[in-house]
C-alpha positions in Angstrom: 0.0 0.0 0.0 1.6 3.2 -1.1 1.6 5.7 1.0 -0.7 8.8 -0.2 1.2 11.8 2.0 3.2 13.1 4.4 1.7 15.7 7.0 4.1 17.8 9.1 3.8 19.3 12.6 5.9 22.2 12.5 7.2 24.0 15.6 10.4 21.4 16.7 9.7 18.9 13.4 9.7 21.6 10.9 12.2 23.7 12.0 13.9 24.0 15.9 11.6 26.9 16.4 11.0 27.1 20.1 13.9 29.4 21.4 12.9 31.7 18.8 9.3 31.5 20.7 10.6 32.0 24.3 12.2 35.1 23.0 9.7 36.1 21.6 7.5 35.2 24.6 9.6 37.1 26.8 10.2 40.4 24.5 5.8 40.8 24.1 5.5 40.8 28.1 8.2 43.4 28.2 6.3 45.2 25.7 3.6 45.0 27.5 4.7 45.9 30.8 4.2 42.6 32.9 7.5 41.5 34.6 7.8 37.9 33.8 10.9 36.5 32.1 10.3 32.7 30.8 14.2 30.8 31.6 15.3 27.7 29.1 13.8 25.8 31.7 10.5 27.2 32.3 9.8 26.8 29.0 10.3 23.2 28.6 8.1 22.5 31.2 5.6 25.3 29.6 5.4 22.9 26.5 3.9 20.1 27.8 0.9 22.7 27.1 -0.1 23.0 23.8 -0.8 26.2 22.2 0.7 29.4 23.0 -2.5 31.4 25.0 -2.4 28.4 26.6 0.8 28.6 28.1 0.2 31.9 28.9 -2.9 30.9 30.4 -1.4 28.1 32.6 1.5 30.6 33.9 -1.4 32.9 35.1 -3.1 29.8 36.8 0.3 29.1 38.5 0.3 33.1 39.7 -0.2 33.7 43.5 -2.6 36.5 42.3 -7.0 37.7 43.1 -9.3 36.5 41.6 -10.0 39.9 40.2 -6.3 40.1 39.7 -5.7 36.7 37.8 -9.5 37.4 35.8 -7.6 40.7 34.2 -4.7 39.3 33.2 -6.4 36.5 31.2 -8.4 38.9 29.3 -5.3 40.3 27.9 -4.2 37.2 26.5 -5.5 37.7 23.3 -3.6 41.0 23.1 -0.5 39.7 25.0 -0.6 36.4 22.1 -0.6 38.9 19.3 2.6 40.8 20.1 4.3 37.9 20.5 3.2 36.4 17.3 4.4 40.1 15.5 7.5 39.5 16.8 8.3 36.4 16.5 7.3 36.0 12.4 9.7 39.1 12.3 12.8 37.2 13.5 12.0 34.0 11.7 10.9 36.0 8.1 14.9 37.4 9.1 16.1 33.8 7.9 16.9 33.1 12.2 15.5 30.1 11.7 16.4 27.0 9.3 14.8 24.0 8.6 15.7 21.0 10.7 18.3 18.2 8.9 16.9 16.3 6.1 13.9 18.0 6.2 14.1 20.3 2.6 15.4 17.2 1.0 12.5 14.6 2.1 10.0 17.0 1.0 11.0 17.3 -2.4 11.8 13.8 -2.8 8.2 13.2 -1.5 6.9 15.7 -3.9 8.9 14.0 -6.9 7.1 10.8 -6.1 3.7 12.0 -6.5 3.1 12.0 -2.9 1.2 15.1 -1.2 2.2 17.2 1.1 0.3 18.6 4.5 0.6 20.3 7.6 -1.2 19.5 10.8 0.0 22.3 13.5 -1.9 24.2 16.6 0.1 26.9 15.6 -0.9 30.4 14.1 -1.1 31.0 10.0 0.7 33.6 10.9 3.9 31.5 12.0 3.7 29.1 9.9 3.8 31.3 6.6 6.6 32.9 8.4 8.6 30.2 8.4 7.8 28.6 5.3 8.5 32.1 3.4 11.5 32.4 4.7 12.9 28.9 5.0 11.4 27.4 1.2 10.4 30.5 -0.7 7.6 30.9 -2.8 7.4 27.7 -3.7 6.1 26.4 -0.3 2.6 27.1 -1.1 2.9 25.2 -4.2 4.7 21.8 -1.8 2.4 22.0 0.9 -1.6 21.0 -0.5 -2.9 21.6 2.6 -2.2 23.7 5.7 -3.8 22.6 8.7 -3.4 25.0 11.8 -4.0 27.4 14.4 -7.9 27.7 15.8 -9.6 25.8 13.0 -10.4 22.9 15.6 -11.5 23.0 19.0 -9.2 20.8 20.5 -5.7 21.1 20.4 -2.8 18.5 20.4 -3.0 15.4 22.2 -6.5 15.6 20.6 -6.7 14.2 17.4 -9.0 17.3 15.3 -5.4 19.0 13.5 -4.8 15.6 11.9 -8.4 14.5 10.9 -9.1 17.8 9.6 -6.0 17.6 7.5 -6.6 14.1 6.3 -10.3 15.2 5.6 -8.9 18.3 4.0 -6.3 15.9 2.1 -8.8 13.4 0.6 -6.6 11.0 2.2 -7.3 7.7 4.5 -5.1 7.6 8.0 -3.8 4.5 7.2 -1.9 6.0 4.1 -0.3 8.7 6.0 2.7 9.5 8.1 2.5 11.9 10.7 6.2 13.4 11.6 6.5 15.0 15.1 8.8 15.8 18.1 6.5 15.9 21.2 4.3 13.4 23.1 1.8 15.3 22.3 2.2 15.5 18.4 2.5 11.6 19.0 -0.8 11.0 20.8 -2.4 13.6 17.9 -1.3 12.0 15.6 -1.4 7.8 16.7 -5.3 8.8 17.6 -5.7 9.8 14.1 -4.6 6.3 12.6 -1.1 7.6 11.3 2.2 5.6 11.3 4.4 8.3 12.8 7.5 9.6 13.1 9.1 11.0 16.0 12.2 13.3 15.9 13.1 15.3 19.4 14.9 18.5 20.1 16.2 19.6 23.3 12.7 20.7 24.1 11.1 16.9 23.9 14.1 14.6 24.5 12.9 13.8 27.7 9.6 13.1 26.3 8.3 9.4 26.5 7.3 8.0 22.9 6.4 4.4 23.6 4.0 4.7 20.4 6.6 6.4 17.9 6.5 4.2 14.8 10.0 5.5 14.2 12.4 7.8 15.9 15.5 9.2 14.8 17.2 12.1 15.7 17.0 13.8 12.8 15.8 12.7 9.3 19.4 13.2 8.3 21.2 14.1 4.9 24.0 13.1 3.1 26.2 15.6 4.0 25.0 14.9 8.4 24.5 11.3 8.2 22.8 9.8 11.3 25.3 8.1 13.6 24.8 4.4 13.3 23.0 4.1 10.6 22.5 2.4 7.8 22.6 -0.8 10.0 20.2 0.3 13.0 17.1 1.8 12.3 17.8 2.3 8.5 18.8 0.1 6.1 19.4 1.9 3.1 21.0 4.7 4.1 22.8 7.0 6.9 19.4 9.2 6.3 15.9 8.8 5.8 14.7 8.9 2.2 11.4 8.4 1.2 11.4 5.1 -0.9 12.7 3.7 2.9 10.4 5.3 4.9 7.4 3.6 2.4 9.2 0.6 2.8 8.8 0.6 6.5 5.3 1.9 7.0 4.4 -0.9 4.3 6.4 -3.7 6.2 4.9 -2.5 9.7 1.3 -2.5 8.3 1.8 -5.9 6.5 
């Protein structure tokens, strides 16, 4: 069974993009006159929370703060959320941030293949136009068939919605997909949805458990920054994941 596309989280599969967030975090609630000042740290732990109000939202919560007190500062999440997204597609439309190993080179062998291309992210349009702009040009609109993000369901990742509205979006069945991801979270999304998935972590999910990962690697890998190891591990082909072996797997999983 041939597999019919590929769909793409994007913050930490796409591209290592969270650093570029917490600054970004941190400069809006300077801007905006609250005193809080997210470390390395903080932020990993902020990520086992989906979605970026959200995190905002559980910081409040953790707040020794009124009632009335904690009440007004969620009401400005909206506004707090929006300055950080300004600033934050202005670093990354800079060229800040680059695509993740392997990652440019998968897609267009994909694409040469016939197979389509998808993305299935709680993040805002906003981001992810940013990043795409800047990292594959104009021609990302044209690789990517459908773009799956931000508020369009209303549950975020570990639900399943972002990947069944992609899918549904797609014209495509689950079982002739593969999800790629980096966070438990992306995982259980994605598994829920039906897809054979695989898992590559950053610094921000390393510690993550992925019991259910299909396949993890530490990056997708290239020619020129094989992954250590392989072929002879995970891979048999070669010291990087190309698509005619990553079909091969999903098929020989699913037989």
């Amino acid at each position: 069974m041939r597999t019919d596309a590929l769909v793409f989280d994007v913050d930490g599969t796409l591209a290592d993009t969270e650093e570029a967030h917490r600054v970004a975090f941190n400069l809006a609630f300077e801007q905006v006159g609250l005193g809080w000042k997210w470390t390395r740290a903080d932020y990993r732990r902020l990520l086992a929370t989906t979605g970026g109000k959200e995190r905002i939202a559980r910081h409040i919560a953790a707040l020794d703060l009124s009632e009335a007190e904690r009440a007004e500062l969620v009401a400005r999440i909206p506004h707090i959320h929006a300055s950080k997204t300004r600033l934050y597609s202005a670093v990354v439309r800079d060229g800040a941030v680059p695509l993740r190993t392997g990652i440019a080179r998968l897609l267009d062998e994909a694409a040469a293949a016939g197979c389509r291309l998808a993305i299935a992210s709680t993040t805002t349009a906003a981001n992810i136009d940013a990043l795409l702009h800047a990292t594959l040009g104009a021609r990302a609109l044209d690789l990517f068939g459908v773009i799956a993000c931000g508020d369009q369901v209303a549950a975020k990742k570990p639900a399943p919605d972002i990947y069944r509205l992609a899918l549904r979006h797609l014209g495509v069945r689950p079982e002739r997909a593969i999800a790629f991801e980096d966070s438990a979270n992306g995982l259980r999304a994605a598994r829920a949805a039906g897809l054979w998935t695989v898992v590559t972590p950053t610094y921000w999910s390393e510690d993550h458990d992925f019991p259910d990962a299909s396949l993890r690697l530490p990056h997708l890998g290239d020619p020129a920054t094989p992954l250590t190891g392989e072929p002879g591990n995970r891979l048999r082909e070669q010291a990087w994941l190309t698509f005619a072996e990553l079909n091969s797997l999903r098929e020989a999983a699913l037989s």
